[in-house]
C-alpha positions, 0 to 999 in steps of 0.5 A, a space after each residue: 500500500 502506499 506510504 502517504 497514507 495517514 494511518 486513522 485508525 487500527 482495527 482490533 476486532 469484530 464485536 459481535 455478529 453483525 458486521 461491527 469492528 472495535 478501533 483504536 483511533 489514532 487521529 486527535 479528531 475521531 468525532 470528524 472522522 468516524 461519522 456516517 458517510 466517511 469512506 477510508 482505505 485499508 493498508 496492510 492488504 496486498 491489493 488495494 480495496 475499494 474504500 470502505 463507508 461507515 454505515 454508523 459508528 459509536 464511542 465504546 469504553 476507549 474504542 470506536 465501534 463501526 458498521 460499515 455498508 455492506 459489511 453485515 456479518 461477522 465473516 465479512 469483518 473478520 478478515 480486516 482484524 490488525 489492519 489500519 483505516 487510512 486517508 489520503 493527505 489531502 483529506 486530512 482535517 485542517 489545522 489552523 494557527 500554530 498547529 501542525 501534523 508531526 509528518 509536517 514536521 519530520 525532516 525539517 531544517 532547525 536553525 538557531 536565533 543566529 540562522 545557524 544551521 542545526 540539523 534536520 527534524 528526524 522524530 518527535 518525542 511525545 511527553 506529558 508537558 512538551 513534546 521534543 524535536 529530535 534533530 540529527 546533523 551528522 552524528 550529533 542530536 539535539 532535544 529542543 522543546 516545540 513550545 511556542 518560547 522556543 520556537 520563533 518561526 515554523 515554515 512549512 512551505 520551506 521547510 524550515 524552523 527557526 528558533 527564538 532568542 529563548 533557546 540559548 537559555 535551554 
């Protein structure tokens, strides 16, 4: 399947027998994403598949648990447990102000307050109050916190983050 496929969902299991599968959502939107009508690709096939529609859908405990049209019997959902629901880049939700999607983000150019050259954005470490940038340049790695007093600039059309004044004091 194709790698620009930005991964939803994870499909755990059939639940029940009438064609309903538990999900692990995987996006910060799932009340936009898992809603009547919405169509999602599988990835982990081999061959690609027509998209799937969600017929209905509902929050159970921590998981999502959708219905999707014409798959009616347990035996239609079974074959799709450890899967992933997928969307095209294009389709993804909008992001507005200094909101970004870490895909964005990863193989960017960091550069200091000076415009020295830092390295590249090679992953993102999640953390409970900030996450960090991880940025390689030949063998040397840096953390530098993504919070708005570190940043002075993100610009996707180029590619590049330039740091504030404030990142010397880090």
């Amino acid at each position: 399947m194709s790698n620009d496929l930005i991964k939803i969902a994870f499909i755990r299991k059939p639940h029940g027998l009438a064609g309903e599968l538990s999900v692990t959502s995987l996006t910060d939107f799932p009340n936009e994403r898992f809603v009547e009508g919405a169509q999602f690709i599988l990835d982990g096939f081999e061959e690609e598949k027509e998209p799937l529609t969600i017929e209905k859908s509902r929050a159970h405990k921590s998981e999502f648990l959708l219905k999707f049209v014409d798959l009616d019997v347990i035996e239609d959902v079974e074959c799709l447990r450890g899967l992933y629901l997928c969307i095209k880049p294009d389709k993804r939700v909008e992001l507005t102000g200094d909101d970004f999607y870490e895909d964005q983000l990863i193989g960017m150019e960091v550069f200091d307050p000076n415009e020295v050259y830092l390295g590249k954005v090679y992953n993102i470490q999640i953390h409970p109050a900030q996450s960090h940038l991880q940025v390689k340049k030949d063998s040397n790695k840096i953390d530098i916190p993504f919070v708005k007093a570190m940043i002075k600039r993100v610009d996707v059309s180029e590619s590049k983050i330039y740091l504030s004044e404030d990142y010397h004091a880090y």
